[in-house]
Each structure stands twice: as structure tokens, then as C-alpha cells.
N, C-alpha and C positions, 0 to 999 in steps of 0.2 A: 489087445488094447481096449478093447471094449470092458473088461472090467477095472481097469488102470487108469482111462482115461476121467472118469468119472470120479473116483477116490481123492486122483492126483486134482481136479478141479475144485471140490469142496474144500481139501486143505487149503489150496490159495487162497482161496475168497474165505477161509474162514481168519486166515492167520492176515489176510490186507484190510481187512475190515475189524479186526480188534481193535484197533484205532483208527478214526476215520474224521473227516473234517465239519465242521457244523455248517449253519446257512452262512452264507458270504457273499459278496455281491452275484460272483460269475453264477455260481449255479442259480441264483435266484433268477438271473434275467434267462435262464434257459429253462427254467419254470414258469416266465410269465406268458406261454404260448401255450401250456398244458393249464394253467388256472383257466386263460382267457375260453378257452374252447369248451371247458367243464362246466367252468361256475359263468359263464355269462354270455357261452355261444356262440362267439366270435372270435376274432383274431385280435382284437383292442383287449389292451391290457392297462386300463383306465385305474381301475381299482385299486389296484397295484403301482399305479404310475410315481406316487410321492415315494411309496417305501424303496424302488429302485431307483440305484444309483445306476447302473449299468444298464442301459436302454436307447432302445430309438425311438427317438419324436417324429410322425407324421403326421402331417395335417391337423395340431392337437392331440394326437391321440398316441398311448406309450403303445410302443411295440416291444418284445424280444428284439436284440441287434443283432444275436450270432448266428451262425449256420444252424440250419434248423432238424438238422438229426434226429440229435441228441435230443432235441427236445420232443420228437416226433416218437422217438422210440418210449421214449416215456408214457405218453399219453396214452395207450390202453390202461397200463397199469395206475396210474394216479385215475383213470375215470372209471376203473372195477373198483379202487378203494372208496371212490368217494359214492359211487353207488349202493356198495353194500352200508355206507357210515349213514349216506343222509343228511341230511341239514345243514345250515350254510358253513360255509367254512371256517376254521379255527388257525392258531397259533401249531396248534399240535398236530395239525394235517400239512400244514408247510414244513413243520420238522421232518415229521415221514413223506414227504413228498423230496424230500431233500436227501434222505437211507435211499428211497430208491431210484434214484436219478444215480446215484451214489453205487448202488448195488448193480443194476443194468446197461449201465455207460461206465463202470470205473472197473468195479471190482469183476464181474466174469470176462469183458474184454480183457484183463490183464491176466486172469489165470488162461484163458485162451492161448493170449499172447506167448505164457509159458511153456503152454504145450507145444504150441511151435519151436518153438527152441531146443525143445525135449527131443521132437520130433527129428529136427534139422541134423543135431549130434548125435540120434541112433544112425539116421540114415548115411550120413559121413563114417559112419562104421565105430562109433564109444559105441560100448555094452550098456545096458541097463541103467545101469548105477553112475554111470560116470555123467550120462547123459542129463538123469534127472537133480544131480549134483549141478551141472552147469548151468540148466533151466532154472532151479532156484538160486542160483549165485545171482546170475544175471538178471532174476526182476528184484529180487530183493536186498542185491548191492547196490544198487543205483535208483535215481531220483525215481524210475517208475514204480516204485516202492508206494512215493508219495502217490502219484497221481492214480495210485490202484484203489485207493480210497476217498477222490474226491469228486463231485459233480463236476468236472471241467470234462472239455472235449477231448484231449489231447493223448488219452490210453485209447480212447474209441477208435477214434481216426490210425493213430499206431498198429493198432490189429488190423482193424481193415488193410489198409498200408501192403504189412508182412504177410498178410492170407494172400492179398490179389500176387504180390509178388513171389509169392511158395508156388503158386500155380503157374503164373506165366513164366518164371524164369526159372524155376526147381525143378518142375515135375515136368513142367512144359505140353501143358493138355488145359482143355476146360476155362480158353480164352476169352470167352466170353461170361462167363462165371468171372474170372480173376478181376476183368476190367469193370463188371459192377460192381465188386469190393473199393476197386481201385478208385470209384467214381463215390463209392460211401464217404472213403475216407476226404474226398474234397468236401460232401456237404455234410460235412462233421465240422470240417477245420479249415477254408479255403485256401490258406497256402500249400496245403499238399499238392495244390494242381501244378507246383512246380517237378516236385518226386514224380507224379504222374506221368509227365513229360518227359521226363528218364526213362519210365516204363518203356514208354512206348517208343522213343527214340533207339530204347534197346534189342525191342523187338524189331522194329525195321531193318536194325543192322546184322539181325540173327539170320537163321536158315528161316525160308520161308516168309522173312520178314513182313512182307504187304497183306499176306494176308493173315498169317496172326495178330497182328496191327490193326487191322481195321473187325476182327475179330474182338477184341480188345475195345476199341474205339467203340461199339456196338454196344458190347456189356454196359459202356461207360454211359451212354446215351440217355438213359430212362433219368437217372441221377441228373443230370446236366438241363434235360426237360422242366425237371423238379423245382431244380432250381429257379428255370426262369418262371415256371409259373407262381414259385414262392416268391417271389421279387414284386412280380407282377399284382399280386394279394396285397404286400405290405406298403411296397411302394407307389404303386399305380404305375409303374414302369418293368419291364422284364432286365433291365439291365441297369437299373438303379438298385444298391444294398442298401439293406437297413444301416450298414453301416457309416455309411455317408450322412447321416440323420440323428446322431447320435451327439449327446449333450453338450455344453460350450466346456466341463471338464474335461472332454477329449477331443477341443475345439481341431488338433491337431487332424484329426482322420476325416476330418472335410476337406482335405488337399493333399489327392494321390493315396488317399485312406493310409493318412501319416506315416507314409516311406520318402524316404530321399536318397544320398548318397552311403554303404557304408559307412562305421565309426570306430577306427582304430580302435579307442578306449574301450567300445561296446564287446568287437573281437576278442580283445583280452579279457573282456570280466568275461564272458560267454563260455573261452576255454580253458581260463586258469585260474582266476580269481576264486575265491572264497564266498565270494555274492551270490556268482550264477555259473559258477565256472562248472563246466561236464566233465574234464578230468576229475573235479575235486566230488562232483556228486554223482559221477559212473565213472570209478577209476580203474573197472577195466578193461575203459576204451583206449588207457596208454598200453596196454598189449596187444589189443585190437587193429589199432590206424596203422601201423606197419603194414605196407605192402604183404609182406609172406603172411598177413592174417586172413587175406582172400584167396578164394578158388585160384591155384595159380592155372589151372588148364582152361581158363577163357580170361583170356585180356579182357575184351569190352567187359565181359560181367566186371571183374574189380574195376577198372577207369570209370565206368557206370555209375558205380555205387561212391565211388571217392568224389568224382565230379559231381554228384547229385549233393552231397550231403555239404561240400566246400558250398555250391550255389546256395541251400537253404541258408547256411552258416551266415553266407553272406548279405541277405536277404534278409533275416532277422535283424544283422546287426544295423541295418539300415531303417528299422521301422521305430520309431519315438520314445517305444516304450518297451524295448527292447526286454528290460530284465523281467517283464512281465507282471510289475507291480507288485503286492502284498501276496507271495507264492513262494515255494521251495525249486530252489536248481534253477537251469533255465526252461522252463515249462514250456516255450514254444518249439525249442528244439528235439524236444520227447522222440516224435512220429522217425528223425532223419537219424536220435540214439538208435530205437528200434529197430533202423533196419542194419544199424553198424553192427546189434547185437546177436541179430540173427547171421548176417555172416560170420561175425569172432566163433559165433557155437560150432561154425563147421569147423574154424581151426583149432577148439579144444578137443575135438574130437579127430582131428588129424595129427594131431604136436603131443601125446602127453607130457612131453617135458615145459610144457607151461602151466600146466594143473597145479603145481604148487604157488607160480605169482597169480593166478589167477584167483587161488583162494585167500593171498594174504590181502588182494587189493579188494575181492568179494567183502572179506571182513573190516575191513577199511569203512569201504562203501554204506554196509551194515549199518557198523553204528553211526556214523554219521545223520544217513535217513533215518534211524527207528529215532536217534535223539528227536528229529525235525517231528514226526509223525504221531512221538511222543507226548509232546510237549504244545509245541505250537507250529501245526504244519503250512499256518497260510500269515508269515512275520509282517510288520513291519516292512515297507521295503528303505526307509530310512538306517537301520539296521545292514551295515556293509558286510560285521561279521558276525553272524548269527549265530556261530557254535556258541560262543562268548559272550555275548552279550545279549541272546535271547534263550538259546534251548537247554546249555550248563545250567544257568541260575535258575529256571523255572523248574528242571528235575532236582535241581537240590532242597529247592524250596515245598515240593512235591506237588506243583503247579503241572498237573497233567494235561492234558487233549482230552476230546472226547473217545471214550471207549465202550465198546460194548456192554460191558459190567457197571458201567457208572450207569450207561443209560437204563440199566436192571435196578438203578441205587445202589450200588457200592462207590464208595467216596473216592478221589483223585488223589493219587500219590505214587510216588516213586518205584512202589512195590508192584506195580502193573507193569513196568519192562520186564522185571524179572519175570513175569507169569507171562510175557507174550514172548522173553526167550526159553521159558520150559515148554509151553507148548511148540515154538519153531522147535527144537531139537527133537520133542517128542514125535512131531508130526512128517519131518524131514527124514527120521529115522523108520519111521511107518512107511514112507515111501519108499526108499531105498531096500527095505523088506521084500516089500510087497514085488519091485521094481524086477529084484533078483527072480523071484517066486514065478511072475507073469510075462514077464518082458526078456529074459536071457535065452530062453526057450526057442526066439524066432530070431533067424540072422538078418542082418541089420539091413542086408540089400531087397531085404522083402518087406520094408518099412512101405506102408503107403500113407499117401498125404491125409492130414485130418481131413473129413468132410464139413461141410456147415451143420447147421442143428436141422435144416429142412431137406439134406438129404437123405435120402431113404437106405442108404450102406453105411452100413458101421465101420466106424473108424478101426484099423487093424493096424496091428506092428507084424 
């Protein structure tokens, strides 16, 4: 695995980043915490107060309003570039500030992401090839496609999410490692703290339960610290968000930080609509949500993961803004697909007689997302059906996205899908090579779990 894991990580990031999203509100406002800290020292993000729209107001003063991560992880790297650049800051340093927000929160958590999957379905016992077939089906049939390429939280939080969950409930070792993944992915994305509470209600109910639980609980600790002392920084309260602080455009999230009751309509557009429906932008979770698609030798693990992912479901559909605004798919429900997808890989890898709907809905999925990611991957959200009336016309018209080669100066047109499906085939076909070559050699029940990047063992199959 050690030379596989590495090859198979560059092809992601290099084939989710061919086409990639430009500045837009969200990522801007989870840059206004890396400018503020660089270019003026502080946590006020004044400077920048008029050009964002997405922000929180305190006391006068603009803040970042999201979970503060994302934006934390960032900030070495935007304060090396803007060290080695020098002088005050430009148009062209928020662009790049924008690639790598883009590159270290989107695109290597999503090839990550991959390898777990890759990982999940050798260890379920696929060989080689079938495995790394399912890993790239499943990030690149479905909406995580999109969000592998943009400054949003929600690939970040996902990884975290499926790592801590590999650990506590996969491998079931290194409890306290899994629950500070588990505690990332909250201050990534704060509704994860409901998955969270799955985690651990499902450790309680396991062997050992109290104290892998509070094992668990421990890892989660430092994170949860984090948080209140961040609260504490922005709002002069440890248990006051930014969120609650944020503009009269989102006057709604100043009461209950804009949830209410579930929204029949909202449910429906969330799991079948064409707007933001997950069947239509990861279709193949209709192979997936069937019962016989989980482990059936632990009841609570399946009930767990069914019950968690209904509660998030239901919990979105309850928040104001549900479809998640000017976005592809439903982008709040990412982290709860991620972890549907991570289990479906153990049942492609137990069932081969679903490898072939798998593949025709993978391709389904495909083109759907490369059209969105193509063209225009953050619509309108005016626009109900977007294949039609936003991402058809504008590839016809040769109305591209931003891509790697425009950004080199090669001009936007139609003829950049076909170069980002010769490379996926050329590159999916390099793996599946390689896959055979390095990975068939070791049997699947000596699969061990990836390690983080600050482990000191190499990841092996």
C-alpha cells in the first residue's frame, strides 16, 4: 500500500481539481479569518467586511461565521505564501488563497475519503481492482465529486466523519484518535455533532461500551475546548456562535440559528427532486439504503447508521435554507452520503452481482456531476432544474467552469470534458494496473486501516 497509496491520491486530486469552483461567498468568509490573522493580526476582519456577504457582525466588527477549521487549517499555508510574496495584498492572492482553501480542505480530503472506500472493499474481501473501481465510482458518481473541488466544509468534515468512524467501529482500536477525528469533523461543520452522537451511542451499546465511549469522548475533548475558546475570541461568550451574529440576509439564524419543524417539500426535494435530490446526485445510494446493503452480522451497526442518517435527513430538512443556496446536490447532507457510501463499498464487495447496477448508476451519477463541475458548479439556486436550464446550455454554448488549463490560459470550451474524460480513463486505467501489480499480492484479511499523515507506520494492504 505504501506505493499505491500515494499514486492512487495524486490521480484524485489531480482528476477533482481539473475543474474547480472560483471565489464565492462560502469560501470567502472562511478566508476572512486567515486574511484577518496575516494581513492585519487579529481576528477582525474589517477590511474585508463590505466585499463579504457571508459573515458575522460583532460589536462592529466583520468576523468569519463558520466553524473555524477549515479556516484554521488553511492558515499556515496562505501565511508561507504571503511571506515568501511580500507586500500588501492583491486580487491575485485571494484567488490563490481560494486554490488552496480549495486544494487542503476539498480536494486531498476527498481523495482520502477515497482511499477509505478503496480500503473498506479490499478489507470486506474485493480484490484489487474491484475495490479501486468501487472507490472511484463512489466519489466520482456522486455530488462528492462537486465538493472535491470547492472551498466549502463539507468534504472536510466527511473525511473526518468516515476516519473516526473506520477506527471506532471497523477496526475498533485507537478510540481516542477516532473521537478527535470525530470532534474535527464537528468544528468543521457543526451539525456533525448529531453523527457524533451515533458514534458514541453506538459505542455504548457495543462490547466494552463505557469505556471505549468515554475513550472516544476524550479524543473529542480538545476540539470541543477549541471551540468554546473560539466562541469565546469572536463573541465574548464561550457559548455564543458567530452564527447568531450574522447579517439581516440570514436574519432567519438569529432564532434557534434557523431550524424549526421538518418540511415535507424540503424531504422530497432533498431525496428525489432534481434541485437537491441525493438519489438523483448519488444514485447509488438506491442500491445502497436497502437493508441487505449493511453489515448484516451487527444489527446496531446497520440501525446506527440508518437511524443517524434519517435524523441528519431530518434535521436539514428543518433548517431555512435547506437546499443550501447557490450549490450543486444537497451539500449539507455530504458528511451522512459519506458515511452511506462507506458502508454500500462493504456490500460491493460482498454481492458481486450488483457491480453491474452499480456501474450503470456510477455512470449516471458521472455525467450528471462532471456536467455541474463543468460548467457551472455553484447555479443559481433560482434554477429548480439545473441539467436544463443551466449546465446543457452553457456546455453547448462552450460556457465552461474554471479549469486548470484556463487558469494556464487555454480558453473555455466544450472540449475540456472530453480532456477531463481521457484523462479519468487514462488515469482510472493506471490504477487498476498498478492496483493488480501492487495490491492482489496481499489477501484482503491483512488489509490494515490507513494511518493519519502524522503517523509514523505506513499505511499497508
Amino acid at each position: 500500500m505504501r506505493r499505491f497509496a500515494p499514486v492512487f491520491l495524486l490521480c484524485c486530486v489531480a482528476l477533482v481539481l481539473f475543474f474547480h469552483q472560483e471565489e464565492s461567498p462560502n469560501p470567502f468568509s472562511r478566508l476572512l479569518t486567515p486574511f484577518a490573522l496575516v494581513e492585519s493580526h487579529g481576528l477582525e476582519a474589517d477590511a474585508w467586511g463590505a466585499e463579504a456577504y457571508d459573515k458575522a457582525v460583532v460589536g462592529g466588527h466583520t468576523y468569519s461565521d463558520k466553524a473555524p477549521l477549515s479556516s484554521l487549517i488553511v492558515l499556515p499555508f496562505y501565511a508561507a505564501m504571503r511571506l515568501a510574496e511580500g507586500g500588501p495584498q492583491t486580487r491575485a492572492d485571494i484567488a490563490r488563497a481560494v486554490h488552496l482553501g480549495t486544494l487542503v480542505c476539498a480536494a486531498i480530503p476527498f481523495s482520502l475519503f477515497a482511499l477509505l472506500l478503496l480500503w473498506r472493499a479490499r478489507r470486506e474481501g474485493a480484490s484489487a481492482t474491484v475495490a479501486t473501481v468501487v472507490a472511484l465510482g463512489c466519489v466520482f458518481g456522486t455530488f462528492a465529486f462537486n465538493y472535491g473541488g470547492a472551498f466549502f466544509g463539507h468534504m472536510l468534515a466527511a473525511t473526518f466523519l468516515v476516519g473516526g468512524w473506520a477506527l471506532a467501529v471497523e477496526k475498533k482500536e485507537r478510540f481516542v484518535l477516532a473521537g478527535f477525528l470525530g470532534g474535527c469533523s464537528v468544528l468543521t461543520e457543526y451539525p456533525l455533532v448529531l453523527l457524533q452522537a451515533a458514534v458514541v451511542l453506538m459505542l455504548v451499546l457495543g462490547p466494552q461500551g463505557m469505556k471505549r465511549a468515554r475513550s472516544y469522548v476524550l479524543g473529542a475533548s480538545p476540539c470541543a475546548v477549541l471551540l468554546l475558546v473560539w466562541n469565546l475570541a469572536v463573541t465574548g461568550s464561550a457559548f455564543d456562535f458567530p452564527y447568531s451574529h450574522v447579517p439581516a440576509a440570514f436574519q432567519q439564524m438569529h432564532h434557534q440559528f434557523g431550524f424549526s419543524r421538518p418540511d415535507f417539500t424540503a424531504l422530497w426535494e432533498l431525496c428525489f427532486g432534481q434541485f437537491r435530490g441525493a438519489f438523483f446526485y448519488a444514485p447509488a445510494l438506491l442500491l445502497f439504503l436497502p437493508l441487505r446493503a449493511f453489515d448484516v452480522s451487527s444489527k446496531l451497526r446497520r440501525n446506527t447508521v440508518l437511524a443517524a442518517c434519517l435524523a441528519y435527513l431530518l434535521f436539514v430538512s428543518s433548517y431555512f435554507q435547506w437546499d443550501g443556496g447557490w450549490c450543486t446536490g444537497p451539500r449539507h447532507l455530504l458528511p451522512a452520503v459519506a458515511l452511506l457510501l462507506y458502508e454500500g463499498a462493504g456490500l460491493l464487495a460482498r454481492q458481486p452481482r450488483f457491480w453491474k447496477a452499480f456501474a450503470g448508476l456510477s455512470l449516471f451519477g458521472l455525467g450528471v456531476n462532471l456536467l455541474a463541475v463543468a460548467t457551472n458548479p455553484c447555479p443559481n439556486d433560482a434554477a429548480k432544474y439545473p441539467v436544463a436550464q443551466i449546465w446543457w446550455p452553457r456546455l453547448v454554448h462552450g460556457a465552461t467552469a474554471d479549469a486548470i488549463l484556463v487558469d494556464l490560459g487555454a480558453p473555455r470550451g466544450a472540449y475540456l470534458v472530453g480532456l477531463w474524460v481521457g484523462l479519468a480513463i487514462a488515469l482510472s486505467g493506471l490504477l487498476v494496473y498498478l492496483a493488480r501489480r501492487w495490491l492482489d499480492e496481499v489477501a484482503p484479511e491483512d488489509v490494515a486501516a490507513p494511518q493519519c499523515a502524522s503517523s509514523s507506520r505506513a499505511m499497508r494492504l
